[in-house]
N, C-alpha and C positions, 0 to 999 in steps of 0.2 A: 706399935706400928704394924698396919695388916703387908701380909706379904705380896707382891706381885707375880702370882703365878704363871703370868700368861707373859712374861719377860723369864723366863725360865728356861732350858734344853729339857729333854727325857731324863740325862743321866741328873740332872739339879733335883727337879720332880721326885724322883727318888730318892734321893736322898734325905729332903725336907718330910716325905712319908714315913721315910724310916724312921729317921730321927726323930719323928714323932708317935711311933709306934705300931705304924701300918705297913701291910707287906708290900713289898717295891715292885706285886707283878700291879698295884691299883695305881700306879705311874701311866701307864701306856694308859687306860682308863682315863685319866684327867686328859691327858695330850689329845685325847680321841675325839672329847667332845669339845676342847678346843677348837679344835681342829674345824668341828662342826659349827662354830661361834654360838657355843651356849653362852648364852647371856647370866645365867646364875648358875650356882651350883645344884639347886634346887630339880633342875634340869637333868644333873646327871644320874640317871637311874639306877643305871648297875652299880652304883656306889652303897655303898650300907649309910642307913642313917647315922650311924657315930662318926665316919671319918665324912660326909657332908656337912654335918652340924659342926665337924673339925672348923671345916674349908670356910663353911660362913663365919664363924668367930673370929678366924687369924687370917683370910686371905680374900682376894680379891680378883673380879673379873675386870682389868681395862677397858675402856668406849672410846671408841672417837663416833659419835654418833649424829649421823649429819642432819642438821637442823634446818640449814637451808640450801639452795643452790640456784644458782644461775649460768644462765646458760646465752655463751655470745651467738648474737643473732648474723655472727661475720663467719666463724669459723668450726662454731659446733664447740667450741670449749665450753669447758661446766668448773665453775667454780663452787665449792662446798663451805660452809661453816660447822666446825665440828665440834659441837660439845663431849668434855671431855666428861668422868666421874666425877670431878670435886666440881662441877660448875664452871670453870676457863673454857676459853673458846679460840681457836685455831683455826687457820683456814689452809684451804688445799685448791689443789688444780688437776682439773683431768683432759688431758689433750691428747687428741686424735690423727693420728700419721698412718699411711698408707701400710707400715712394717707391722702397729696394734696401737693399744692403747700406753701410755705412759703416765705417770702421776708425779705428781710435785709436793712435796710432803712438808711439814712442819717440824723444826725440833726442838724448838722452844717453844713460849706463851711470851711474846715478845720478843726484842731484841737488846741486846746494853751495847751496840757498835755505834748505834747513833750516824751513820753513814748519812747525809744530807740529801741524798736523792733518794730516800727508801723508804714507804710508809711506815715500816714496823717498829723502827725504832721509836720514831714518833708516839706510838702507840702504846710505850713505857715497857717495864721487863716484870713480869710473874715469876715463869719457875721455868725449869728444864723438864722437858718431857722423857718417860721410861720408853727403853724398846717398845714395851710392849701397845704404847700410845700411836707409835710411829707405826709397827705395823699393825693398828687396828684403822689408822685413816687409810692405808692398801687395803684392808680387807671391805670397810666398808665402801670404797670406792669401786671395788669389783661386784659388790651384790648391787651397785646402783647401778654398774653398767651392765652387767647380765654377763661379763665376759672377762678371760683373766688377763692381767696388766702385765705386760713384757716388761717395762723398763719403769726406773724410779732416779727421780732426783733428788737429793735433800735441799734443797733451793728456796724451801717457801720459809717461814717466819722462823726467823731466829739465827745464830751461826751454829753448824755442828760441831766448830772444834772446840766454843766454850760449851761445851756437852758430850765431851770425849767420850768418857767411860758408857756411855749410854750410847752411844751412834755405833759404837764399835761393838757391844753387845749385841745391838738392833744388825748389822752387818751378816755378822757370824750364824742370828737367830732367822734371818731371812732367808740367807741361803741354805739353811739346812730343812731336812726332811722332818723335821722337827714342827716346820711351820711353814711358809708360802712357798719354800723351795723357789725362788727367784735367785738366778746365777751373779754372783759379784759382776761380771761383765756386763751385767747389763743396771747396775746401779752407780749414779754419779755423788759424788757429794763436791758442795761448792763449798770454799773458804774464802774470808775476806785477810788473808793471811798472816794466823796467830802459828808464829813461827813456830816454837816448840813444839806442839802438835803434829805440824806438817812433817817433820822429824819423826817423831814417835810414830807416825802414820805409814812414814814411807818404810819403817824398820818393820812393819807388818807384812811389809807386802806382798796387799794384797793388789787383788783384780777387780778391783773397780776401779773408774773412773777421779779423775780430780781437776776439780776446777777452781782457778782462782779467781777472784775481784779485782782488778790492777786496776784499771779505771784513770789511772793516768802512768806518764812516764818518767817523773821526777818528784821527789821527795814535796818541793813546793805546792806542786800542784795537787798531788794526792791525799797531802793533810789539810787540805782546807776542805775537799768533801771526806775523805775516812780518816777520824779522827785516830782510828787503831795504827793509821802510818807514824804517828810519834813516838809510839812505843815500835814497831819492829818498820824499820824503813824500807824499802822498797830495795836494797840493796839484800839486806838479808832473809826479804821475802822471793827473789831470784835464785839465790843461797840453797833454801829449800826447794823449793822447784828443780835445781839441778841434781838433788842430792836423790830426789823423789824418782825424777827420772834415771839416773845410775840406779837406786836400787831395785825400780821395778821393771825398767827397757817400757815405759809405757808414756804414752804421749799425755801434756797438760794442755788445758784449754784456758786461755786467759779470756775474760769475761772485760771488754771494756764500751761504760755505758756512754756513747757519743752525745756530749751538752755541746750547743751552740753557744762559743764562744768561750769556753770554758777547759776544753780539753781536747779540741777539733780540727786544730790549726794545722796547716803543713808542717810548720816544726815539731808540733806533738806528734806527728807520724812519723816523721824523721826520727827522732829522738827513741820513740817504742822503736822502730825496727831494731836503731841502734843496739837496744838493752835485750832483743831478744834471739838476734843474729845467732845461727849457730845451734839454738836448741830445739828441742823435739816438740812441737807447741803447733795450738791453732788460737788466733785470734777471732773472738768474738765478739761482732762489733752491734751494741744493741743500740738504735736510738732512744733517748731518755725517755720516758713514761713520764703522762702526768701522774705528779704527785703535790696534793693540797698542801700551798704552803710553801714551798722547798722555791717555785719560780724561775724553772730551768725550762727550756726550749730544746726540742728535739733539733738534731743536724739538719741543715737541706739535704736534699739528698744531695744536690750539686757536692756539697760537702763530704758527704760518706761514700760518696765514688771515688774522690780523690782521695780518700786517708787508706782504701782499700788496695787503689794501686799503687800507691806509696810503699804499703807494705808488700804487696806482690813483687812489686819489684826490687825490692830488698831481699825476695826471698822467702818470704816470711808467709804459709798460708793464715788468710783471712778471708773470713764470709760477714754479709750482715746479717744479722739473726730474723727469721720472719717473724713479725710479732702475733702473739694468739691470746686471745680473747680480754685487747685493748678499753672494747665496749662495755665490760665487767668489772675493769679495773683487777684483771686476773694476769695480767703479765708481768715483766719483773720490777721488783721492790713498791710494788701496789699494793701486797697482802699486808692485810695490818688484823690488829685485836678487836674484834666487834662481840665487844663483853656486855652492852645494854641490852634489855630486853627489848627494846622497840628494834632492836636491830635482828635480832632473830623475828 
């Protein structure tokens, strides 16, 4: 199996030179022209031809290489398709706020959550993507914009917590000087809440963001669109949330996507306040996106004004989310796998 160099720190780098019998000042060498986004090793010049012909035998340079993109004619969003090295394909989002640009990143090649309002699932499950996947769709979304990206979400295809050991590498490998140097503070990661994880997560903590998928406010309701609520109920996904907040003093964002008729009601507002009275939290209230197939209705708004001060007045802060780049099918749970060729 070739290695992934560019999913690596400086101190790894060396090591893997050493141990293979090269001196460890040609580490900072390799990180250099990473850095640079050499695309082959071939590229790297100040390298001797023996430990290059090494690097092509046993290692590898990651791609997210965007093949295509579209761009909403509402809000300036660009939506990307990125082929990866082995041929899968993942998509991204790049959205534009007055503070800079922000990206929406992929951490799978699919999803296995199967969540009924969400194209990706749909769309069946490949593999897990390496750090170094994740931050090559940051990288190449900054040479498309011409400018560098403040802020990062892991929100687009896939869940990051079944892709633990790989998101939490991709974390540590971002924010260090090693590679985009981008501050945990200003990266989110969303779960559909795989309790364990959220656990192991909060015992990091760290400084970034976390955002969960609640999406309703009883057990009932929530396993008939996330099938993952049968296995960790909504009881012991609160659990985590509070446990996350005690460890890190840091605010969670609950992600909940408003269906017409489905999870909209006054009661369902009553109810979430109920379940969230008390903690460090901001509700976010999206209305449903089309998605082919699934046959959900977004809220009126008449509706999502009232569920907002429902929870206002419980106390509870909530916004509705602005939608960006709807026209693309680039907002949320619309990203799916576009693995044919006629689709690039």
């Amino acid at each position: 199996m070739l290695t992934d160099i560019k999913s690596m720190n400086l101190a790894e780098i060396s090591a893997y030179l050493t141990d293979n019998g090269f001196e460890k000042f040609r580490a900072k060498q390799v990180l250099s022209w990473i850095k640079q986004d050499a695309a082959s090793f071939d590229e790297m010049t100040n390298l001797p031809a023996k430990l290059r012909d090494f690097l092509k035998e046993n290692a590898y340079l990651a791609k997210a290489q965007i093949v295509r993109v579209q761009r909403s004619k509402i809000d300036a969003t660009e939506k990307f398709l990125f082929e990866l090295s082995d041929g899968e394909f993942v998509e991204g989002v790049l959205m534009r706020y007055h503070h800079g640009l922000s990206v929406c990143i992929s951490t799978q090649v699919g999803c296995k959550m199967g969540c009924t309002f969400c194209a990706t699932g749909k769309s069946g499950f490949s593999r897990s993507l390496t750090a170094s996947e994740m931050i090559a769709q940051i990288r190449s979304a900054e040479l498309h914009a011409g400018e560098r990206i403040s802020n990062v979400v892991l929100m687009g295809m896939g869940e990051p917590f079944d892709n633990y050991d790989n998101v939490i590498r991709f974390l540590r490998l971002v924010s260090s000087e090693d590679s985009l140097h981008i501050g945990m503070r200003h990266i989110t990661i969303s779960t559909c809440g795989i309790v364990p994880r959220m656990r192991d997560f909060a015992d990091l903590e760290l400084q970034c963001g976390l955002s969960v998928s609640l999406h309703a406010p009883d057990d009932r309701s929530r396993s008939r669109t996330m099938p993952i609520n049968r296995r960790y109920p909504i009881s012991q996904v609160i659990e985590a949330c509070q446990y996350y907040i005690k460890k890190t003093n840091r605010r969670i964002t609950f992600e909940y996507a408003l269906i017409s008729g489905e999870n909209d009601s006054d009661d369902h507002a009553h109810r979430l306040a109920a379940l969230l009275t008390g903690m460090l939290c901001h509700v976010n209230l999206i209305p449903v996106n089309n998605v082919t197939g699934a046959g959900y209705q977004k809220s009126t708004l008449k509706r999502q004004n009232a569920f907002v001060n429902i929870l206002s007045a419980a106390g509870i802060n909530a916004t509705v989310r602005r939608t960006l780049g709807s026209d693309i099918d680039a907002s949320c749970g619309q990203l799916k796998r576009n693995f044919m060729k006629g689709d690039v």
